[in-house]
C-alpha positions as CSV (number, residue, x, y, z in Angstrom):
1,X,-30.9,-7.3,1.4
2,X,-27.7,-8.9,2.8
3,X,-27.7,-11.3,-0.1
4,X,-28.0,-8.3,-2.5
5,X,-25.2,-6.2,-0.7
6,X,-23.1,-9.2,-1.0
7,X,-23.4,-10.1,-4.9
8,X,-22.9,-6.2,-5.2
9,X,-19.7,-5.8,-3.2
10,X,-18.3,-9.3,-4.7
11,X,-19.0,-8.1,-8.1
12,X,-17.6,-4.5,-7.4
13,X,-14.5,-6.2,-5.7
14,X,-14.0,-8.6,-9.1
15,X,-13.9,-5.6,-11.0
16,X,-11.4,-3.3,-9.4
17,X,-9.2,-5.7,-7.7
18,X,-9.3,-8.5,-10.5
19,X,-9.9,-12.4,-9.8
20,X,-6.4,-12.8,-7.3
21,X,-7.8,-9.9,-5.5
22,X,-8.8,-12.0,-2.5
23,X,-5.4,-13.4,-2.2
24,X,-3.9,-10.1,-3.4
25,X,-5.7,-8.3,0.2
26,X,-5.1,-10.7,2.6
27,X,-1.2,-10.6,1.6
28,X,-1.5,-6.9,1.8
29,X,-3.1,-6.7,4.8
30,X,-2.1,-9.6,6.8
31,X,1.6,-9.6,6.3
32,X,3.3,-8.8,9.5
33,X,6.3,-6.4,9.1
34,X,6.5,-2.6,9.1
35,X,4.6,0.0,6.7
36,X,4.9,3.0,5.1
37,X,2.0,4.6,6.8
38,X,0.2,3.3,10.1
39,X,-3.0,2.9,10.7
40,X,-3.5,6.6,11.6
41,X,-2.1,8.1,8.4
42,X,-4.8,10.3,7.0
43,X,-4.0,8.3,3.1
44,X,-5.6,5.6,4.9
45,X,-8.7,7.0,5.3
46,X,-8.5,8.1,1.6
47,X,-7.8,5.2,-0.5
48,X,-9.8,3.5,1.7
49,X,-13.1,5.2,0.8
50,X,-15.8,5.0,-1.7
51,X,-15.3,8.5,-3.1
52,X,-11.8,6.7,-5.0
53,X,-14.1,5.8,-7.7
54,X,-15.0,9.5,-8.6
55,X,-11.9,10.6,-7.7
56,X,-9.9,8.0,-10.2
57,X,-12.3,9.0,-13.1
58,X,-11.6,12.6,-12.6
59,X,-7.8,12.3,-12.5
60,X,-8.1,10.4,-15.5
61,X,-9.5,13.4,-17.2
62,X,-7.4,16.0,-15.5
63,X,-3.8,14.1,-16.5
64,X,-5.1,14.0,-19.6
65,X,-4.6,17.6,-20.3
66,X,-0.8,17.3,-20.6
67,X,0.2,16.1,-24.0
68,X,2.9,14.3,-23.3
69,X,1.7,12.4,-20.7
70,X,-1.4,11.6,-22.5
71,X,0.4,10.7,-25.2
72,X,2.3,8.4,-23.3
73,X,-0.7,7.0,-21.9
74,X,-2.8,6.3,-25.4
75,X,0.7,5.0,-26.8
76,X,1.6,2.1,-24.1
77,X,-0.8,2.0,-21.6
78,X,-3.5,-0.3,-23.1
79,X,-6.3,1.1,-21.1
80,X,-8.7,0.9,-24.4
81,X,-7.8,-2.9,-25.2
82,X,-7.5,-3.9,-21.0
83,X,-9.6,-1.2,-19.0
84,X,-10.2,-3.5,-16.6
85,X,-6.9,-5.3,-16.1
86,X,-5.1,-1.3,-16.1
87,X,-7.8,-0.9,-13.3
88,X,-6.9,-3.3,-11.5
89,X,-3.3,-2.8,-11.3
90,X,-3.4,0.7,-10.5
91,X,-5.4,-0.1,-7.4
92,X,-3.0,-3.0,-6.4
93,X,-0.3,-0.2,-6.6
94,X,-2.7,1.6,-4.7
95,X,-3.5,-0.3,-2.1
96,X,0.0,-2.0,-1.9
97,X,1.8,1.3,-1.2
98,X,-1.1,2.4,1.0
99,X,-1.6,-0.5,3.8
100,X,1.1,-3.3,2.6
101,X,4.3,-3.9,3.9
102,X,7.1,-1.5,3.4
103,X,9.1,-4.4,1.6
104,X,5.7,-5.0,-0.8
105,X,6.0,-1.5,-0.9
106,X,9.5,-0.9,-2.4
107,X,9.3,-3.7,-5.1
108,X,5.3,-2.5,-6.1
109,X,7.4,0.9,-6.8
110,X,9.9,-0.8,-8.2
111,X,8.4,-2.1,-10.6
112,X,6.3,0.9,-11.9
113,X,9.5,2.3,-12.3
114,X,11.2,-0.1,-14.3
115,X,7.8,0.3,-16.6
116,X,8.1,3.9,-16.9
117,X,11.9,3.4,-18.1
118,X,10.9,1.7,-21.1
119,X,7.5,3.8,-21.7
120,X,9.6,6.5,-24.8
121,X,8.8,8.1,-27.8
122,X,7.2,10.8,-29.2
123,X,3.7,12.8,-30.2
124,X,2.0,13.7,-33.6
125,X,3.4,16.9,-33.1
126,X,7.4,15.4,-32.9
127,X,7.8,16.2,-28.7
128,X,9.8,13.4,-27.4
129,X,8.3,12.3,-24.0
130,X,9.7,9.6,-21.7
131,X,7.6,8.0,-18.7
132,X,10.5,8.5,-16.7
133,X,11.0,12.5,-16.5
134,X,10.2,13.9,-13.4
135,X,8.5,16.9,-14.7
136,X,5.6,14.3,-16.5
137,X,5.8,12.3,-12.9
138,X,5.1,15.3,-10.9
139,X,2.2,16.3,-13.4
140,X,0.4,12.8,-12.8
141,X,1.2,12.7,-9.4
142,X,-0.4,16.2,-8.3
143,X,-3.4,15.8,-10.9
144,X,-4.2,12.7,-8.9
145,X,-3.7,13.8,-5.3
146,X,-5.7,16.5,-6.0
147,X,-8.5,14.7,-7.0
148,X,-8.3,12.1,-4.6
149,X,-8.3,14.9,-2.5
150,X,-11.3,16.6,-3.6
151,X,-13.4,13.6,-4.0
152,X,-13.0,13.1,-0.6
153,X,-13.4,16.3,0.8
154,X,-17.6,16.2,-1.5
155,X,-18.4,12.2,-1.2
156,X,-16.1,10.9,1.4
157,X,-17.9,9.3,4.8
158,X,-15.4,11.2,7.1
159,X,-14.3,14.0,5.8
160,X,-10.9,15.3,7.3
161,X,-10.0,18.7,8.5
162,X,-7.6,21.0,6.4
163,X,-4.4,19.8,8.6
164,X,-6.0,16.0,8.0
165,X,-5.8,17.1,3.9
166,X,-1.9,18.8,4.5
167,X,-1.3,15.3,5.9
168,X,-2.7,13.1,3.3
169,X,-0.7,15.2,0.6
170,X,2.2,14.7,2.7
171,X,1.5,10.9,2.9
172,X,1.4,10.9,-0.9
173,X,4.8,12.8,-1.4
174,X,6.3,9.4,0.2
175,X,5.1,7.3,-2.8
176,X,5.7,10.5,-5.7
177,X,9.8,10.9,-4.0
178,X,10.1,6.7,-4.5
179,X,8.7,6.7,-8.4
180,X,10.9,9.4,-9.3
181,X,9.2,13.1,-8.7
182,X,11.4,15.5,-7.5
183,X,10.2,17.6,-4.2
184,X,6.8,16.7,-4.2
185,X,4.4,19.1,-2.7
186,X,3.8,18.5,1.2
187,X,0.5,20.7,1.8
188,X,-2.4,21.6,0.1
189,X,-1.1,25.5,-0.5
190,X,1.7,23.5,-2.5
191,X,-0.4,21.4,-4.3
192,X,-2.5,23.9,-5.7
193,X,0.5,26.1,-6.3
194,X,2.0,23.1,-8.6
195,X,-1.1,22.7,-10.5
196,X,-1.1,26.9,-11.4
197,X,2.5,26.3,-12.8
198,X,1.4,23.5,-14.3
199,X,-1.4,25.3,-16.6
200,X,0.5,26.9,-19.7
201,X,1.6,23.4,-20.8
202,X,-2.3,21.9,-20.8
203,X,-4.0,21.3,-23.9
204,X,-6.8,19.1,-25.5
205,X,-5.2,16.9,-27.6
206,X,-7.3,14.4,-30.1
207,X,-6.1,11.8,-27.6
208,X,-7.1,13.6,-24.6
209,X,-10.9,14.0,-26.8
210,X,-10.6,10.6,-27.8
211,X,-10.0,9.3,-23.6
212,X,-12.8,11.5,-22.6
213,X,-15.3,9.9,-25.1
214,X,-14.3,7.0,-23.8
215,X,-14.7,7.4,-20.2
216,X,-17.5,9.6,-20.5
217,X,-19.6,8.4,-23.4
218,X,-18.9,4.7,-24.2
219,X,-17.3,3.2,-21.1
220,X,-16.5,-0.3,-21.1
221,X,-19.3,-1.1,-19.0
222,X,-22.7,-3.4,-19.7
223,X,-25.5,-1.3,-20.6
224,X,-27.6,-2.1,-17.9
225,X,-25.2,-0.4,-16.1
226,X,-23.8,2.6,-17.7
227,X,-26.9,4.5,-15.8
228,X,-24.9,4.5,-12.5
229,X,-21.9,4.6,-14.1
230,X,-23.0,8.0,-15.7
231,X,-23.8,9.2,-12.1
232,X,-20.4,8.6,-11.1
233,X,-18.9,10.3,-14.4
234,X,-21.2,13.1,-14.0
235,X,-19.8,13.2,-10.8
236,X,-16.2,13.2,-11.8
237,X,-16.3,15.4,-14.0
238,X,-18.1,18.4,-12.0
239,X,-15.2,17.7,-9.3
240,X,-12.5,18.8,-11.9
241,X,-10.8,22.8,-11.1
242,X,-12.8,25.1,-12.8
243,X,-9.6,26.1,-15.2
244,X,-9.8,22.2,-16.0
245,X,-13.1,22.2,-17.0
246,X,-12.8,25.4,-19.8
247,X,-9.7,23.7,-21.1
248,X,-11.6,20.4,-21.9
249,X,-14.7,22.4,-23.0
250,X,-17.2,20.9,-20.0
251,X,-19.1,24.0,-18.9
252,X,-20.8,23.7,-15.6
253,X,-24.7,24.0,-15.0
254,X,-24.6,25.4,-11.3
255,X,-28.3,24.2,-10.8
256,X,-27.8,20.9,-12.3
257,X,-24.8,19.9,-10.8
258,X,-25.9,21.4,-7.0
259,X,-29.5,20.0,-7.7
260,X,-28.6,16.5,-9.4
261,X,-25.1,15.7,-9.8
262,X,-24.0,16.1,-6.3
263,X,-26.8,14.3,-4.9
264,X,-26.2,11.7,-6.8
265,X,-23.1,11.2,-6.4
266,X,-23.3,10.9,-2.4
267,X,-25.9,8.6,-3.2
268,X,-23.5,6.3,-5.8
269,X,-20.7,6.3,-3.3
270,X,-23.2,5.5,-0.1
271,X,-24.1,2.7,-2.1
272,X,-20.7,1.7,-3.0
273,X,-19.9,1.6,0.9
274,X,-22.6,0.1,1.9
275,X,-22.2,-2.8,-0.5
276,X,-18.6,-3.0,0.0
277,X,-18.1,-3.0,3.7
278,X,-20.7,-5.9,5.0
279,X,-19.6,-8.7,7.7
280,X,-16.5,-9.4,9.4
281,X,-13.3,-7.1,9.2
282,X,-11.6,-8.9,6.5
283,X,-14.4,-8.9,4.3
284,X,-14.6,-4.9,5.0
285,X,-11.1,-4.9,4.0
């Protein structure tokens, strides 16, 4: 069994972090120097859990609901042609902002936001969008501390209080301010309060159908694995708002979902932890 866990987590450690990822987390967590957030910080505990992998697949399909982010997205981001490698670089970011140094930090930032300056243009429909505009940055920032958040709060291994979840939004209004959104939200009142006024401009697009056949229905993933990897999109998707849901036409099967989905999910993301947190502390890392 330890040999089993070990291939697992190795393999499920290639895939998300990418072949520098060794050398990628013992810079980020053995630099000495100050952080953003201490060890304490309640978006510790959340990035640092198993329940990220439903929670990223469900943002993906929640930010996809605005047209001109998604639009944005299908135009420059590459996720089709480089799934893994877009992966992998949004959970460096990740996990750079989260536990690396504050200098790490800055430049990781930096960088995104020297991306998003040159990310322009404009839809099928003629609306000019621009990677840069705070309004798009605030959209993709509260779709995915939201459900970070929720993923958590169903399949995460310690589950925080509601003044643990005001924190952890708090936490992530520290990254949002430094890529460019403009007064983030700082509890979970706000949060949800952002996502309402966010709702008239949220559509299906045919890119938005097109990203959700492709997470959902033909994933970039061997077929001996798209079984578990249907758990976890199952699982993703009945985390999404109930509002979310009607818009992308995914109507929810109470039994099912309370019955099947749910348990399997805690079962994928028990598994996930277990595989991914063996021997010594750096290796847990």
């Amino acid at each position: 069994m330890t040999e089993l866990r070990d291939r697992l987590g190795k393999a499920l450690f290639r895939r998300v972090a990418g072949p520098d990822g060794p050398a990628r987390r013992a810079r980020i967590h053995d630099t000495p120097g100050p952080r953003w957030f201490g060890p304490e910080r309640p978006v510790r505990v959340v990035h640092g859990d198993a329940s990220m992998f439903i929670g990223g697949l469900s943002a993906l399909l929640l930010q996809s609901l605005h047209p001109l982010a998604m639009a944005a997205v299908s135009a420059h981001s590459g996720f089709r042609g480089d799934p893994w490698g877009r992966l992998q670089r949004t959970s460096t970011f990740l996990a750079v902002t989260t536990y690396g140094t504050a200098s790490d930090a800055e430049e990781a930032v930096a960088r995104v936001r020297d991306i998003h300056l040159r990310v322009r243009g404009t839809t099928t429909e003629g609306l000019a969008y621009h990677a840069a505009d705070p309004h798009l940055l605030g959209w993709v920032h509260a779709a995915e501390t939201d459900s970070f958040l929720r993923a958590h709060e169903r399949y995460g291994a310690r589950p925080l209080d509601p003044a643990g979840y005001d924190a952890y939004v708090a936490d992530t209004a520290r990254v949002a301010e430094a890529l460019g959104v403009v007064d983030p939200p700082r509890d979970r009142p706000a949060l949800t309060e952002l996502l309402a006024a966010y709702q008239p401009e949220l559509r299906v697009t045919p890119e938005a159908r097109s990203a959700a056949r492709f997470l959902l229905l033909r994933p970039p993933v061997p077929l001996p694995v798209r079984p578990f990897y249907g758990a976890l999109a199952a699982s993703a998707v009945a985390l999404l708002p109930t509002w979310a849901r009607g818009v992308l036409g995914l109507p929810r099967l109470p039994v099912l979902e309370d019955f099947a989905v749910r348990p399997t999910g805690l079962l994928m993301t028990r598994t996930i932890r277990w595989a991914m947190t063996p021997g010594p502390p750096d290796a847990r890392r």
